[in-house]
C-alpha positions as CSV (number, residue, x, y, z in Angstrom):
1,X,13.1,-23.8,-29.9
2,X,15.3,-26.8,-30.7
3,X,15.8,-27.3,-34.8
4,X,17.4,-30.2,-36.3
5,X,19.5,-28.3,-39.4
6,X,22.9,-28.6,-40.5
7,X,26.4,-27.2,-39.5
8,X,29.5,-26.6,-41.6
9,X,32.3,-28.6,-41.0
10,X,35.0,-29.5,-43.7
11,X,37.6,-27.3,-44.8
12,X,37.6,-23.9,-47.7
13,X,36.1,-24.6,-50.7
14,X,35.5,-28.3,-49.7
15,X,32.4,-28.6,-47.7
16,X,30.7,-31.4,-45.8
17,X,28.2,-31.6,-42.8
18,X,26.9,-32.4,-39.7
19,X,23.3,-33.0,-38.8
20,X,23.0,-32.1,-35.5
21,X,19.6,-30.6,-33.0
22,X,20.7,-27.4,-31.7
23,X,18.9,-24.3,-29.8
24,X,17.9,-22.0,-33.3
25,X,18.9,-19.3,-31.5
26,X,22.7,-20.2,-31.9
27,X,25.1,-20.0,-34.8
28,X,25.5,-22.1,-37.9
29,X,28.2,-23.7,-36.3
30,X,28.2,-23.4,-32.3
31,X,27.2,-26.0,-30.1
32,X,24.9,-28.6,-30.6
33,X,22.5,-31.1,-28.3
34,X,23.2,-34.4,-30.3
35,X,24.7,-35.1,-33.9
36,X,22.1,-37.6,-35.8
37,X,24.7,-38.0,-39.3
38,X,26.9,-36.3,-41.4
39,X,26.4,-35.2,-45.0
40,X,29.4,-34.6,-47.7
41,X,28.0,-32.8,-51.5
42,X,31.0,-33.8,-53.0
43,X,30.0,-37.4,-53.1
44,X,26.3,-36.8,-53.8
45,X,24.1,-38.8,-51.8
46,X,26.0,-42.0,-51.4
47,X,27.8,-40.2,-48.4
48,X,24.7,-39.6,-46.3
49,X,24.7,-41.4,-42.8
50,X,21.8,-40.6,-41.2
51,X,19.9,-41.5,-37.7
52,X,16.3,-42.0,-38.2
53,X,15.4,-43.2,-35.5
54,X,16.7,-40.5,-33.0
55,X,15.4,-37.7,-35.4
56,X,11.8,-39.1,-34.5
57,X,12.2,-39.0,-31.3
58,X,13.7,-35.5,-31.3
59,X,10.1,-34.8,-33.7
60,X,8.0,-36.1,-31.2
61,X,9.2,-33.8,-28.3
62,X,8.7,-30.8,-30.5
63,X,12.0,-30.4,-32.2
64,X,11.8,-28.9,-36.1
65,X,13.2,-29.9,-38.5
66,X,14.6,-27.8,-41.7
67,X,13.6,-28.0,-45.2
68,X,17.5,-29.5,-46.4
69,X,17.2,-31.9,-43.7
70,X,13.6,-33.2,-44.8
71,X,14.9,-33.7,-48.3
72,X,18.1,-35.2,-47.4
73,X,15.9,-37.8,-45.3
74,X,13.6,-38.1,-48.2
75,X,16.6,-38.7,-50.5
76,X,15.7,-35.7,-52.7
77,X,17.9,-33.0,-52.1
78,X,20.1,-31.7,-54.8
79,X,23.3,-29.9,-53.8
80,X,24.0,-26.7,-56.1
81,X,27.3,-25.5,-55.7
82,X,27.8,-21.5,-55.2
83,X,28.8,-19.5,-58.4
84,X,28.7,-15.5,-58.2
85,X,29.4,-14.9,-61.9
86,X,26.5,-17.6,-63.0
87,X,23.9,-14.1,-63.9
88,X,26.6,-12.7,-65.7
89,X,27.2,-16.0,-67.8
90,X,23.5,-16.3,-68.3
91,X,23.1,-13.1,-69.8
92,X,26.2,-13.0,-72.3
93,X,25.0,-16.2,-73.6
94,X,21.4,-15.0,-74.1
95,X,22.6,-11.8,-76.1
96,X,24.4,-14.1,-78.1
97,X,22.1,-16.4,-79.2
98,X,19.9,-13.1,-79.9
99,X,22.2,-11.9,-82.0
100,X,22.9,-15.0,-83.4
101,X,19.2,-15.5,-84.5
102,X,18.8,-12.1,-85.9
103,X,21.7,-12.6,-88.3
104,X,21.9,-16.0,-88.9
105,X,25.5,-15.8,-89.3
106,X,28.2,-17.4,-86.5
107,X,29.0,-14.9,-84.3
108,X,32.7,-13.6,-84.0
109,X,34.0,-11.9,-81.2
110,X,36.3,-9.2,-82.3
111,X,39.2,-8.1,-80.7
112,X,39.5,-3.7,-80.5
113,X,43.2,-2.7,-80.1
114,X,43.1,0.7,-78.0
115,X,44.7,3.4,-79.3
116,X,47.4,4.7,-77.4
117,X,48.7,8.6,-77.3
118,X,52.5,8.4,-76.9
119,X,54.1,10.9,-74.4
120,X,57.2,12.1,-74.7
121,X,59.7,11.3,-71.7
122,X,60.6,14.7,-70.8
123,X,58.2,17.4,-71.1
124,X,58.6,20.5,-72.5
125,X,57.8,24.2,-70.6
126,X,56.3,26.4,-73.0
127,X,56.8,30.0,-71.7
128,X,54.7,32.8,-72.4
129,X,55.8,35.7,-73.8
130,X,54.7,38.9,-71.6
């Protein structure tokens, strides 16, 4: 089954894309049947080149298309970029404003020194008496 989807190209941390009809049996980035546009996040929308005309034709003769790639055509699509710690954020910020509310006061982070047990350089043996 031929889809018309994207495929990575660009460099780390810097992405842009190809829109391209390709078997959907092969990877994100191996080869496609014909390239219809490209597609860079970074500039939003105003970088979008895209063939309409050929991705009809490709439609007609039973090629699908994927849901990115319909809302890119439809101008809709809204590019979210990856963030791992965003949960983690979201949660420190909504025990905040908990505690915030149920004390009406600012909140203050405080810092906790940790105590630390000092040992000596040499150690001594302690010997038994038998």
């Amino acid at each position: 089954m031929v889809k018309i989807r994207l495929t990575r190209t660009g460099r780390k941390n810097s992405p842009s894309y190809r829109i391209v009809a390709m078997e959907s049996s092969k990877k994100r980035d191996g080869a496609y049947l014909e390239s219809f546009g490209y597609y860079n996040p970074s500039k939003g929308l105003d970088d979008l080149k895209i063939d309409k005309k050929a991705i009809e034709k490709w439609v007609k003769n039973g090629a699908q298309v994927s849901d990115t790639v319909k809302k890119l055509i439809d101008g809709t699509y809204v590019y979210k970029a990856y963030n791992p710690n965003i949960k983690e954020e979201e949660e420190k910020a909504k025990e905040k404003e908990e505690a915030k509310a149920e004390t009406n006061e600012p909140i203050v982070e405080e810092k906790t020194e940790e105590t630390k047990t000092e040992k000596p350089l040499v150690e001594e043996k302690v010997e038994e008496s038998k």
